[in-house]
PyMOL commands that place a pseudoatom at each C-alpha (Angstrom):
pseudoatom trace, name=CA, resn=UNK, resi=1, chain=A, elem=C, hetatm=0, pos=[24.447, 7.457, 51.657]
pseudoatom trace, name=CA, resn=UNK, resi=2, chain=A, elem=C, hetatm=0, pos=[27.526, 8.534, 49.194]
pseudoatom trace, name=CA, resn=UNK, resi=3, chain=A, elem=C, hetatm=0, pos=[25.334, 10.338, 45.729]
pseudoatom trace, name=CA, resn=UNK, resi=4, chain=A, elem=C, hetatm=0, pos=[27.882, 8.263, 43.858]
pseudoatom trace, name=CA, resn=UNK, resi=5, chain=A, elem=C, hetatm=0, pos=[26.376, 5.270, 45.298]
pseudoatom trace, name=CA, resn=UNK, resi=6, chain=A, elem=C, hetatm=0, pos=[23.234, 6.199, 45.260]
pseudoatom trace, name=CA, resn=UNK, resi=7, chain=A, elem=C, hetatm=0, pos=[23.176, 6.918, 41.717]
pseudoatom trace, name=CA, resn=UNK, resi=8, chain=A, elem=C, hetatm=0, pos=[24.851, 3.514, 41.109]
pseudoatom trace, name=CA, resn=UNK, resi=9, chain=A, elem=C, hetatm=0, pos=[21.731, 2.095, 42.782]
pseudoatom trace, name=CA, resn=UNK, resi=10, chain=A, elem=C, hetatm=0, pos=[19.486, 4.427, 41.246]
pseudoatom trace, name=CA, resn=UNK, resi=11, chain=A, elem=C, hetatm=0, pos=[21.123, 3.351, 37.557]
pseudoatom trace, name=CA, resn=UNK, resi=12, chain=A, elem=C, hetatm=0, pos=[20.929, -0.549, 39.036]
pseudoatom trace, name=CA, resn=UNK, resi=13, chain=A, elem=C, hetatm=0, pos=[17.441, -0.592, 40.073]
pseudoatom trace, name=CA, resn=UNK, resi=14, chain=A, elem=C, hetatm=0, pos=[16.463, 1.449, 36.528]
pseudoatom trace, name=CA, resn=UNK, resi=15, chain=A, elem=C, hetatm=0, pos=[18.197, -1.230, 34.301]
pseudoatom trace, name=CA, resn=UNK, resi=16, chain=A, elem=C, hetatm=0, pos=[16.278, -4.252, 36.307]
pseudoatom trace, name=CA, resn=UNK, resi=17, chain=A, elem=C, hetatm=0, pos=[13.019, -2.805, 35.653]
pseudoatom trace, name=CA, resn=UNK, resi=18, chain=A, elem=C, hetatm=0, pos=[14.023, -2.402, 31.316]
pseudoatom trace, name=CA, resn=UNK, resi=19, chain=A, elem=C, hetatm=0, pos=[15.157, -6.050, 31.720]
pseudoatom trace, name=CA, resn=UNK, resi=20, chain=A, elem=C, hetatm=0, pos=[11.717, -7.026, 32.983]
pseudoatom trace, name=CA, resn=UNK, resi=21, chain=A, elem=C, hetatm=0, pos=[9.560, -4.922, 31.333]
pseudoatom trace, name=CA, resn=UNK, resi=22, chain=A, elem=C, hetatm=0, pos=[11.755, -5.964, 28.254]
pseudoatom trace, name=CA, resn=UNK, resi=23, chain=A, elem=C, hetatm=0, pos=[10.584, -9.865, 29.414]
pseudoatom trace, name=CA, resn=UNK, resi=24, chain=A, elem=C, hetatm=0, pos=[7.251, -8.798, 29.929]
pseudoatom trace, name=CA, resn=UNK, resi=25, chain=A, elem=C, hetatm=0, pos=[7.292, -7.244, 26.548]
pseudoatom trace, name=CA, resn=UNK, resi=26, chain=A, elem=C, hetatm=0, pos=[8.764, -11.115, 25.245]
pseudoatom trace, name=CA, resn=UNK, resi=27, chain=A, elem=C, hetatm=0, pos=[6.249, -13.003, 26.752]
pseudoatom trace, name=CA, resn=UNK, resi=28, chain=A, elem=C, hetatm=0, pos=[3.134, -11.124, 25.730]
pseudoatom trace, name=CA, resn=UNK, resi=29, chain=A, elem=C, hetatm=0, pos=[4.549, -11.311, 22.418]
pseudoatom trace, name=CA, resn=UNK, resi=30, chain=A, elem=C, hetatm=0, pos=[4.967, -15.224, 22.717]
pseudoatom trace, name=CA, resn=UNK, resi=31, chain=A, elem=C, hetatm=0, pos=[1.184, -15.421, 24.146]
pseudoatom trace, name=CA, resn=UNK, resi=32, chain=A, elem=C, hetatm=0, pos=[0.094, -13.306, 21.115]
pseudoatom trace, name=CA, resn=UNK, resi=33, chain=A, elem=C, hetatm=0, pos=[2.195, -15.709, 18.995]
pseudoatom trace, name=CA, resn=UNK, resi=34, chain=A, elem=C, hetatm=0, pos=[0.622, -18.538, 20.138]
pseudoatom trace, name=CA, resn=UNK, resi=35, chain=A, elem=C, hetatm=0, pos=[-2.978, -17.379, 20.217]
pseudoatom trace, name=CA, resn=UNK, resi=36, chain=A, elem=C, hetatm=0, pos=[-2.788, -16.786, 16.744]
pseudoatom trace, name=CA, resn=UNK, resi=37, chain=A, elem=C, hetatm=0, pos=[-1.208, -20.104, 15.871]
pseudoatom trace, name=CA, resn=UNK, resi=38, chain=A, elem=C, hetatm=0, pos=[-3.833, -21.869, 16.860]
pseudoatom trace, name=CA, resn=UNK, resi=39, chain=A, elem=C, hetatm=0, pos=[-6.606, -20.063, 15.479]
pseudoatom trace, name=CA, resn=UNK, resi=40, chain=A, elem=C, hetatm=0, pos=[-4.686, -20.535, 12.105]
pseudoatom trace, name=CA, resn=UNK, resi=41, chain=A, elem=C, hetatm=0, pos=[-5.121, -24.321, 12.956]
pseudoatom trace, name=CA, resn=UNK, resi=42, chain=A, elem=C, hetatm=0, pos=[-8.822, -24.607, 13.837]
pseudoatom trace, name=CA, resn=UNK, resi=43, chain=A, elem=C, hetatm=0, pos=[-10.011, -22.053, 10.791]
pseudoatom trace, name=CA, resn=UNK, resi=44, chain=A, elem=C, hetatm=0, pos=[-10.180, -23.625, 7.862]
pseudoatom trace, name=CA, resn=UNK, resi=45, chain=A, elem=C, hetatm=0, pos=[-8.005, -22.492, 4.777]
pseudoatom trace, name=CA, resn=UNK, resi=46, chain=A, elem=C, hetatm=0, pos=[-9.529, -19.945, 2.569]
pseudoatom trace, name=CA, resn=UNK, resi=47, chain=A, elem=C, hetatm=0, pos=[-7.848, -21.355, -0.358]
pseudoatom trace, name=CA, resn=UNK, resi=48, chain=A, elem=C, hetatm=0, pos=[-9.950, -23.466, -2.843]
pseudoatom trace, name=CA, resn=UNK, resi=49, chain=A, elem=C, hetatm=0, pos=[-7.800, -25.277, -4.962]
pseudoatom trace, name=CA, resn=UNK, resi=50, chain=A, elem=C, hetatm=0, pos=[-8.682, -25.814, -8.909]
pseudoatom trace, name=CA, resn=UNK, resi=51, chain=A, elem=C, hetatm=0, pos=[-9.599, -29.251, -9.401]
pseudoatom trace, name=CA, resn=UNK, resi=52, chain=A, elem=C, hetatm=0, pos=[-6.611, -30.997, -11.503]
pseudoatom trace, name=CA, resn=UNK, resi=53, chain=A, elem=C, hetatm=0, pos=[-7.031, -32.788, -14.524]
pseudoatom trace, name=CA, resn=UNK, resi=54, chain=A, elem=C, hetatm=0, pos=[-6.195, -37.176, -14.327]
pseudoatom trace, name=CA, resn=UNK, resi=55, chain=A, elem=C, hetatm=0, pos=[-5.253, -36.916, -17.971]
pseudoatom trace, name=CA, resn=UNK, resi=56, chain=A, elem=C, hetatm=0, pos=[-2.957, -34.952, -20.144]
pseudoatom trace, name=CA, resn=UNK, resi=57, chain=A, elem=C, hetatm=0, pos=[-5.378, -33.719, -22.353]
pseudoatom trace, name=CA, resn=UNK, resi=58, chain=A, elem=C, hetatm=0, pos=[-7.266, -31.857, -19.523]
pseudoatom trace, name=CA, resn=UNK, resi=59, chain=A, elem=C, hetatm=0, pos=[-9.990, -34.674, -19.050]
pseudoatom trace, name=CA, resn=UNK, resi=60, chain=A, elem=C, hetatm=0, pos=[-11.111, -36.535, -15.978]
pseudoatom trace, name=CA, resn=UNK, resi=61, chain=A, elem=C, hetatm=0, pos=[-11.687, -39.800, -14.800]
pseudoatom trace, name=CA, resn=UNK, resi=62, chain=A, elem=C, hetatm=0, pos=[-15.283, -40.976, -15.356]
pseudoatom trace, name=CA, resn=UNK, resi=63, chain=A, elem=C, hetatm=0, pos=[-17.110, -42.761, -12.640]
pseudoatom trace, name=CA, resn=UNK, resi=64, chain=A, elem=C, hetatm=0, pos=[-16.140, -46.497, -13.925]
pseudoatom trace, name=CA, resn=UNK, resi=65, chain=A, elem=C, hetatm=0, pos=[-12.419, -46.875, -12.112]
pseudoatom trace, name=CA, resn=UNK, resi=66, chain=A, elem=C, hetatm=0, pos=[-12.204, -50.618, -13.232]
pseudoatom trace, name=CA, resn=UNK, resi=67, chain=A, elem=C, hetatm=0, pos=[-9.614, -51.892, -16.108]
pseudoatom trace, name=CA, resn=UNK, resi=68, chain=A, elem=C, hetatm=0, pos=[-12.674, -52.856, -18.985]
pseudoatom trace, name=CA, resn=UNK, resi=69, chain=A, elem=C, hetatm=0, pos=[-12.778, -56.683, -19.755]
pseudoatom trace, name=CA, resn=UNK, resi=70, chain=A, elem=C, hetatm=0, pos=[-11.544, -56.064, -23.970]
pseudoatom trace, name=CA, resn=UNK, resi=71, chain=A, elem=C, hetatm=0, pos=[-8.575, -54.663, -22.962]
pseudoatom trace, name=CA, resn=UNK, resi=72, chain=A, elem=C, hetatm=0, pos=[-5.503, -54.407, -25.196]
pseudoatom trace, name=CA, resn=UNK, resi=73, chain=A, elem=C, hetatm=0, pos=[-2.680, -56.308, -24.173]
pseudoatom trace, name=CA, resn=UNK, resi=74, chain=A, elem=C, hetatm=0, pos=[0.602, -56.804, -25.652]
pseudoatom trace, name=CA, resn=UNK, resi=75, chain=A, elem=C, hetatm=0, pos=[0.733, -60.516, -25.209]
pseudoatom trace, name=CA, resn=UNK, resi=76, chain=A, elem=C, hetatm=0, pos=[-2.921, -60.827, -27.382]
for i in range(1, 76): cmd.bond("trace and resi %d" % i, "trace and resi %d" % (i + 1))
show_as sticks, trace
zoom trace
């Protein structure tokens, strides 16, 4: 064989096995990606959230949720 064909070859066959170790390299990386999403997903989020006030001046709703009975109206 011609040594300027064979290094052609030789250069050939060299960038083939970058592209798929480069793919290799991809896809591990994708596997990794995904792993990691979905442990993300089933663990629970760290963050506890302050509870938030119903009113303005920083007080919450007591346990009675109805509208009481004497309530002023602007038709009364």
């Amino acid at each position: 064989m011609h040594p300027d064909l064979m290094l052609e070859v030789a250069i050939q066959r060299a960038a083939e096995r970058r592209e798929r170790a480069r793919n290799a390299a991809l896809a591990r990386a994708a596997r990794r990606a995904m792993r990691a999403q979905r442990r993300r997903d089933e663990e629970p989020d760290p963050v506890v959230l302050p509870p938030i006030p119903d009113y303005v001046d920083g007080t919450f709703r007591g346990g009675e949720s109805r509208v009481p009975a004497e309530h002023a109206g602007a038709g009364s």
